[in-house]
Wavefront OBJ file of the C-alpha trace (Angstrom):
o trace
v -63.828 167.736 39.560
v -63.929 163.964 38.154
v -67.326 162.788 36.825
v -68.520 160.265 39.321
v -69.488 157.127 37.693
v -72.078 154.340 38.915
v -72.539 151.218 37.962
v -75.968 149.555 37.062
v -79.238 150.421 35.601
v -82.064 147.859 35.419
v -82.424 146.781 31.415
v -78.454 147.560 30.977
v -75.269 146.434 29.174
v -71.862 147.128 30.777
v -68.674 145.897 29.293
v -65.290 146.637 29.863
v -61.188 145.702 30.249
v -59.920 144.907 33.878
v -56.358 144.837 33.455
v -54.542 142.415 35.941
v -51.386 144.825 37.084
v -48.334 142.616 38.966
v -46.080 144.607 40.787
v -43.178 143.768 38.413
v -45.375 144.297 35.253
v -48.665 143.783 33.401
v -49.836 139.932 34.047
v -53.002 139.620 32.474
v -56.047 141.148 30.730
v -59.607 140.276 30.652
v -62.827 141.727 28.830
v -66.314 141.110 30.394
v -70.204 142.491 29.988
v -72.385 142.527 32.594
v -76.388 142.118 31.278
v -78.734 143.592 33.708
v -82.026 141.841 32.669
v -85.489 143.602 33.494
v -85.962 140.344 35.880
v -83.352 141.703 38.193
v -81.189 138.909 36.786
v -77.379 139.461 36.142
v -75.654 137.801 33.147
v -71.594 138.435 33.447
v -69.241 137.009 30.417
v -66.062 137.483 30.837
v -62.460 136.338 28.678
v -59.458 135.968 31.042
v -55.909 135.702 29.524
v -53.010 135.319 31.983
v -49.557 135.883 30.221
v -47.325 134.758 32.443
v -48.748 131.409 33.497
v -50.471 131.253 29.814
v -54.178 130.352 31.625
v -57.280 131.203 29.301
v -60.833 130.914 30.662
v -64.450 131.809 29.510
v -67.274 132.728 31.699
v -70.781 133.104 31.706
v -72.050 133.291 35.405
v -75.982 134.308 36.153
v -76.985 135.564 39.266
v -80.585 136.566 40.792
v -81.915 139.997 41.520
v -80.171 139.579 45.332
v -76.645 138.665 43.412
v -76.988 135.373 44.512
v -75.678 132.664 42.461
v -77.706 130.568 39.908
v -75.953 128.851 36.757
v -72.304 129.148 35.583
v -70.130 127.979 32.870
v -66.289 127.721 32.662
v -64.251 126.261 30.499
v -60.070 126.699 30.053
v -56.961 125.886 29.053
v -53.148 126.337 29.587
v -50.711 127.657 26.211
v -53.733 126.345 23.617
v -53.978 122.521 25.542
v -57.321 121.666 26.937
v -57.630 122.005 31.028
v -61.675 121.557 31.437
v -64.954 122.647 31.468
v -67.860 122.536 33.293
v -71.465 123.861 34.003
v -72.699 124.587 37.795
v -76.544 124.999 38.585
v -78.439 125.576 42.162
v -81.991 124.536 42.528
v -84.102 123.700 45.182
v -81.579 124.241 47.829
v -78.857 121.355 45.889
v -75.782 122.744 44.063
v -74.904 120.752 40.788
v -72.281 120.363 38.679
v -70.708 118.396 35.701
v -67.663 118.392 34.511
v -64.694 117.419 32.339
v -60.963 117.121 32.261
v -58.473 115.265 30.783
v -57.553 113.373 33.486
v -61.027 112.517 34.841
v -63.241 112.208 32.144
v -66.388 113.433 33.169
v -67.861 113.869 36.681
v -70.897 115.000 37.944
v -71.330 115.930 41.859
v -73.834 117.298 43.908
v -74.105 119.286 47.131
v -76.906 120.056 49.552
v -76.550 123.210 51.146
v -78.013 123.473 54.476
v -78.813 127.282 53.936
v -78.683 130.001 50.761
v -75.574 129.728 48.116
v -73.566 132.839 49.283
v -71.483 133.396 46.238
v -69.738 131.033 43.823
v -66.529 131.702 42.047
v -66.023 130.647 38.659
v -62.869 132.791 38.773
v -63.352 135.784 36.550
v -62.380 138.888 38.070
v -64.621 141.376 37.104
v -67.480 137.801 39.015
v -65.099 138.715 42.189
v -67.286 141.742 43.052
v -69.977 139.231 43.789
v -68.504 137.651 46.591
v -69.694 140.948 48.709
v -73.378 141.035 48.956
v -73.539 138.116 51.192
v -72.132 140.612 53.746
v -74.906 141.678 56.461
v -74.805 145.756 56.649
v -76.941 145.512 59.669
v -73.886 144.352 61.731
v -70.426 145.304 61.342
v -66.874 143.436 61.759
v -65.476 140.030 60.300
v -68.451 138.300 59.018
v -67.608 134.372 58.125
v -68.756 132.939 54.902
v -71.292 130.090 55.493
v -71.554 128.746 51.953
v -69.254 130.266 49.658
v -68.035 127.914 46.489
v -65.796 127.981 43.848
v -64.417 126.266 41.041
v -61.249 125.483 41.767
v -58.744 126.540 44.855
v -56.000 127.984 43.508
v -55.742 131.451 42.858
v -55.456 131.412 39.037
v -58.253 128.732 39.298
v -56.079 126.190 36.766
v -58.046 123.004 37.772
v -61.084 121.878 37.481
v -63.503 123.168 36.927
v -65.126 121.537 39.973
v -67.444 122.231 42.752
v -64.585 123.292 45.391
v -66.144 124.977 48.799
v -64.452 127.892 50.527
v -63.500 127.453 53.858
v -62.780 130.060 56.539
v -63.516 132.557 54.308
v -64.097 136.138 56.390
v -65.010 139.555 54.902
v -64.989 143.057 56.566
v -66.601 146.416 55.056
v -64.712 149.395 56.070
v -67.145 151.687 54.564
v -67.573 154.121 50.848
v -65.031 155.473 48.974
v -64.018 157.640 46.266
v -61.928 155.640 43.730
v -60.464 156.960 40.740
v -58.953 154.293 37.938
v -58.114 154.860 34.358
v -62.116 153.666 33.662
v -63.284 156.863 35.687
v -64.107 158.053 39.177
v -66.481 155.721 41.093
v -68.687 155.239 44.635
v -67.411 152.287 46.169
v -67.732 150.131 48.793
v -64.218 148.962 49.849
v -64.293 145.358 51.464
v -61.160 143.025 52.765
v -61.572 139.891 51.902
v -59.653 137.070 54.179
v -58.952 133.657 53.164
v -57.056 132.735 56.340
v -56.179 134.786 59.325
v -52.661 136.100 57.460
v -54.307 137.104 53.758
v -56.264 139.594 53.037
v -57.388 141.195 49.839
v -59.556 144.494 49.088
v -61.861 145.157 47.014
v -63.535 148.269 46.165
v -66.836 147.770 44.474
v -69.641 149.791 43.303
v -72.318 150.475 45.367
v -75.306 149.425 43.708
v -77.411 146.744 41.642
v -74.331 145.511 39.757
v -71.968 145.493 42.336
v -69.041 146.072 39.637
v -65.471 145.276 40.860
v -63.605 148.669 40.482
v -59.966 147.358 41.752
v -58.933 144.538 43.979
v -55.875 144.434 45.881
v -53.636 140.676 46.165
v -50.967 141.244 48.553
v -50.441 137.694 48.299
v -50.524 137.534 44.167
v -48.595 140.531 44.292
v -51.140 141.884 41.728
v -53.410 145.021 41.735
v -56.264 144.164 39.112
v -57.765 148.005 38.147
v -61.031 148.637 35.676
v -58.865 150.132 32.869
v -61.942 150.701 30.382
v -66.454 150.668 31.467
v -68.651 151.282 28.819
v -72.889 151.288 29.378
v -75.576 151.257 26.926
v -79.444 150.366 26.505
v -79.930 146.498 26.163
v -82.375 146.926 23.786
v -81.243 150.491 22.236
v -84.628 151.878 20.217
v -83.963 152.052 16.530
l 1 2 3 4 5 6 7 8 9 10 11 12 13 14 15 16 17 18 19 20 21 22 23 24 25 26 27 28 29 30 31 32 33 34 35 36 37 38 39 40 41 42 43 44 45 46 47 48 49 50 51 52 53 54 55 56 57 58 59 60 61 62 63 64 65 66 67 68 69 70 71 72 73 74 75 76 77 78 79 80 81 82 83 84 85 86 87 88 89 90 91 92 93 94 95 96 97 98 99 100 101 102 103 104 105 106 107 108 109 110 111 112 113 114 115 116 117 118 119 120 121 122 123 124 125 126 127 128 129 130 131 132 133 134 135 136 137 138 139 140 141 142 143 144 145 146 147 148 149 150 151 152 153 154 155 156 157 158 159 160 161 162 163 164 165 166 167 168 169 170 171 172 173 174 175 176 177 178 179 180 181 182 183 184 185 186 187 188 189 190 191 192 193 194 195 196 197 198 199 200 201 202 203 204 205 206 207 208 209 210 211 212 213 214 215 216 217 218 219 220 221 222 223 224 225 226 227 228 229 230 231 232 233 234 235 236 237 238 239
């Protein structure tokens, strides 16, 4: 029998390789470490190279003890030329961000949300996971995103970064699974994910205070992106 693996403890350090897997060959890599802070915070860093289109991004995206969003940072660039960066920050109920490209300069916007910050994508993978906990296991079905952002809306997220909202955005559980990758053998919760009525994209994630993406299915990127490598340590190992 496989070892069943789960993700988080409180006071934790996962890191890890999610390995983005195109149907016609290996498209992209990316390394990431989760901190799980004693304050129920979440820290994730993450390094995303995609070889085909030549994208490179760095992330460091905090969220609360609920997985909500609170800060992020992103900054990329195409084959070694600078695309942008920017930081994003919610308080008091008012999303902020500031950012700069090349062809803007910088520019600084902010959004009042008329309701909590259901997720924000800053377009790491392994951050994907964290679209799900806005989901309401007390009901069942489609459930539609009220206030879901990102930072940029195209799929490999190559502009920006920029306070972008998600619209239409509908997500389904269809319940636990058993998932086995080359990382290990993990409890999941697999959700579909639907950008518009004719896309949808599962995810299987684990099911508990990390919520740690496991694999995610792209029909429409023709791309399966699979946890290839999970390591977990003490944050502050005793010497």
């Amino acid at each position: 029998m496989p070892t069943i693996r789960t993700g988080a403890a409180t006071s934790s350090l996962h890191s890890g390789t999610i390995e983005y897997q195109g149907d016609a060959g290996l498209r992209g890599r990316e390394t990431w470490s989760i901190t799980c802070a004693d304050d129920g915070t979440r820290t994730l860093q993450a390094h995303c190279r995609m070889f085909d289109s030549r994208v490179e991004r760095w992330v460091v995206h905090t969220v609360d003890a609920d997985l909500r969003p609170l800060r992020s940072f992103v900054s990329q660039r195409k084959g070694g030329t600078f695309l942008g960066e920017g930081w994003f920050v919610l308080e008091d109920g008012v999303l902020t961000g500031e950012s700069r490209t090349p062809g803007e300069g910088t520019v600084r916007r902010t959004v009042r949300l008329d309701g909590p910050l259901d997720y924000f994508v800053p377009h790491a993978v392994s951050g994907d996971s964290w679209i799900t906990p806005c989901y309401d296991r007390a009901a069942s079905g489609w459930q539609e995103v009220r206030n879901g952002f990102t930072t940029s809306l195209l799929p490999d997220g190559s502009t920006g970064p920029a306070i972008e909202q998600h619209r239409g955005i509908r997500q389904r559980l269809v319940g636990e699974e058993e998932v086995t990758v080359p990382a290990g053998t993990y409890r999941t919760q697999h959700f579909v994910v639907s950008p518009r009525l004719d896309v949808e994209e599962h995810l299987w994630v684990t099911d508990d205070d990390a919520a740690m993406l496991v694999r995610l299915r792209s029909d429409r990127l023709t791309t399966t992106y699979v946890l290839t490598e999970h390591r977990v340590e003490a944050l502050w190992p005793i010497c």
